[in-house]
N, C-alpha and C positions, 0 to 999 in steps of 0.2 A: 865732940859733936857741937854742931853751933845753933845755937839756940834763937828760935825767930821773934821779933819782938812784935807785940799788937801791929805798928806803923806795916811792917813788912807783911806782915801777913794782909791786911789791908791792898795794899799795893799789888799785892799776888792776886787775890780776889778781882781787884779791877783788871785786871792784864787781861785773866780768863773770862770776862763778859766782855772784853771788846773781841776777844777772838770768836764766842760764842755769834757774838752780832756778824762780824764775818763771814762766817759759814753759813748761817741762816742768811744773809743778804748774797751772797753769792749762789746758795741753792735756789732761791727764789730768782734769781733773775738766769738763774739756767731754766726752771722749769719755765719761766715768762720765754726766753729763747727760742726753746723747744716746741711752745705751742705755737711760736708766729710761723716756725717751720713747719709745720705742722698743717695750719692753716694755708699761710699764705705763701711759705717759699718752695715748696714741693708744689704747688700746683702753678704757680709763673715758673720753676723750670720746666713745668711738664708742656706749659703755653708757648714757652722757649723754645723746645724741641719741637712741638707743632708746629711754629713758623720758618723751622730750618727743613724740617720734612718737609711743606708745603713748597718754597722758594726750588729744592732741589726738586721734586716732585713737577714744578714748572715747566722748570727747564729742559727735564726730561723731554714732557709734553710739546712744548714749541716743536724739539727740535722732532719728534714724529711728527708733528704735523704736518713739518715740511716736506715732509716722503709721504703723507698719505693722500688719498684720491679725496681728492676735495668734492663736494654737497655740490648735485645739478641748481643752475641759477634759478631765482624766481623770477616771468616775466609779470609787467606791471599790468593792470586789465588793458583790453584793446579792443575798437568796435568788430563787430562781426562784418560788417561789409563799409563801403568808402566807394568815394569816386575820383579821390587824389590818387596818384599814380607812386607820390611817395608819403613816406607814416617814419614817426621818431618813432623809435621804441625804449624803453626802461623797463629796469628791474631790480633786483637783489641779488649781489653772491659776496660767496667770501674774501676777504682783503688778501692778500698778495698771489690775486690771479688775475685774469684777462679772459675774456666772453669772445667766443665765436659765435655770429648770427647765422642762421640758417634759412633759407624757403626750398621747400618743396628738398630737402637733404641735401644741397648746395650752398657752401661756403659763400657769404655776400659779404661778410667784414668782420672787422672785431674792435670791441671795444674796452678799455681800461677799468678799471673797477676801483674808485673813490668813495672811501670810508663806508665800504660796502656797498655802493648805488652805483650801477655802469647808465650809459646813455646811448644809443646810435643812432643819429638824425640821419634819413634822405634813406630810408629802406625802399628800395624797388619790388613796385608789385605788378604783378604781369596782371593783364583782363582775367576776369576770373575766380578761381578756390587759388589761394595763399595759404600756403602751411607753416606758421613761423615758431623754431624753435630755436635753445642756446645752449652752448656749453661752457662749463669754467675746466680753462686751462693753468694750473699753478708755475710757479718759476721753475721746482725741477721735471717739469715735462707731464705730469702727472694729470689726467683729464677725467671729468665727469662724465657723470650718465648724462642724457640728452635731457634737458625739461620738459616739462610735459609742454605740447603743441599748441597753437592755438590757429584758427582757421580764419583768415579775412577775405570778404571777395570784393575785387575791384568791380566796378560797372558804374558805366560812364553814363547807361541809358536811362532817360525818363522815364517813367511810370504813367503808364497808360491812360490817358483822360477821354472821356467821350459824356459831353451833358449832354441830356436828354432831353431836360428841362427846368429851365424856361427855354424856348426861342428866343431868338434876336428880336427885340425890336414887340416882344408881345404884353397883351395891354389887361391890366388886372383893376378890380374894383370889390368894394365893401372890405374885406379880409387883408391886412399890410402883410400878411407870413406869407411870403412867398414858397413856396416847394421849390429843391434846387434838387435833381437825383440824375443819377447816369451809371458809367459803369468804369473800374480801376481797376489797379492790380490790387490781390487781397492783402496784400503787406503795406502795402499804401495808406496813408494819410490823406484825407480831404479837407480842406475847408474853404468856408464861405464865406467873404467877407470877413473872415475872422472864425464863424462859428465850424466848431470841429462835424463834420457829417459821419453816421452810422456806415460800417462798412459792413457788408455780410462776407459770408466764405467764399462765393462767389464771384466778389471786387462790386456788389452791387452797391452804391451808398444813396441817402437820402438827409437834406436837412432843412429846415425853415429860415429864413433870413429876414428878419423884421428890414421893411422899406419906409421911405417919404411920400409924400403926394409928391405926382411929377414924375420927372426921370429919373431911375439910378441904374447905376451900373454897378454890377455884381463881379466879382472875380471870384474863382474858384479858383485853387491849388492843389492840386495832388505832390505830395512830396516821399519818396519810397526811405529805406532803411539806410542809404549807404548816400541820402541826401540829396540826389539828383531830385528837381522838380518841374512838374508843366504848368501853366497857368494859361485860363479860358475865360474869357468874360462877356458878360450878357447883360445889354442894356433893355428895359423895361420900364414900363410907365404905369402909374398906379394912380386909381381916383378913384374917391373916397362915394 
């Protein structure tokens, strides 16, 4: 039997605290491991995985899209009446399709559709109610509901003017506010030298025009919805 002497035994004691430090420094840095997985590496794969689901989930999506019935366009606003014979139009649709314009359920043209915004300049509009609506056509053939409509009427004619008063040529004194009134169409616009005149339901209108000593001449303007205008004017004489 061999007998260990103090040195050895010494020596045996340190071997087993460094190995003790080992184990302890290795379990600690397993449980330190464990909680960053724990934390932080289970949930960036899970973030992992949600960005490969999403990417394939994509893909999917484009490629239905490209079979399904694409969204009717939006058109852009438009006056209700005009006296131009042609009108651009704009609107909204979705990107890889192409707009057919419509009046009155008749094919007129079609337009391209750039980062969502189509255009069509030089629309023909007959005298008249104008019905103009659009559709989006996609590249495999694939076409929308009709947009909702919108109604423009062309007319070319002026708006009815008849003054009543002043006469030509008639002669006022103390009071410069002259009375200008007659009769228009009820949608009509008047003015007087500038000032806008009261119209009633009727197309009756009336307005005051401050004058000079001396002669002026007055214009009046009737102007309707779709812009056509007639102009009348009345020379008078005013002393104070």
């Amino acid at each position: 039997m061999i007998k260990r002497t103090p040195r050895l035994e010494r020596l045996s004691r340190r071997e087993e605290r460094k190995v003790v430090k080992r184990i302890v420094y290795l379990s600690l840095f397993s449980i330190i491991l464990a909680v960053f997985l724990i934390t932080l590496g289970i949930p960036l794969l899970g973030k992992f995985a949600d960005f490969l689901n999403l990417v394939f989930r994509k893909n999917e999506i484009s490629q239905v899209d490209t079979k399904s019935t694409p969204r009717p366009p939006i058109l852009d606003s438009l006056p209700q009446a005009t006296n131009s014979a042609s009108l651009a139009i704009s609107g909204f649709s979705q990107d890889e399709t192409k707009v057919v314009i419509y009046n009155d359920s008749q094919n007129v043209g079609e337009a391209e559709v750039v980062s969502g915004k189509f255009q069509f300049e030089n629309l023909k509009l007959k005298d008249g109610q104008n019905e103009i609506s659009v559709k989006a056509i996609s590249k495999s053939g694939q076409e929308s509901d009709l947009s909702q409509s919108v109604k423009i009427i062309l007319d070319k004619e002026p708006p009815k003017l008849e003054v009543e008063s002043p006469s030509e040529g008639q002669s006022f004194s103390q009071d410069n506010r002259i009375k200008v009134s007659g009769k228009t169409d009820k949608e009509a616009q008047v003015y007087a030298n500038g000032f806008l005149a009261s119209v009633t339901a009727d197309g009756n209108f009336e307005v005051f025009v401050p004058v000079l000593e001396g002669e002026t001449t007055i214009e009046i303007k009737a102007t309707d919805d779709a812009g056509n205008t007639k102009v009348e004017t009345r020379k008078v004489n005013f002393k104070k």
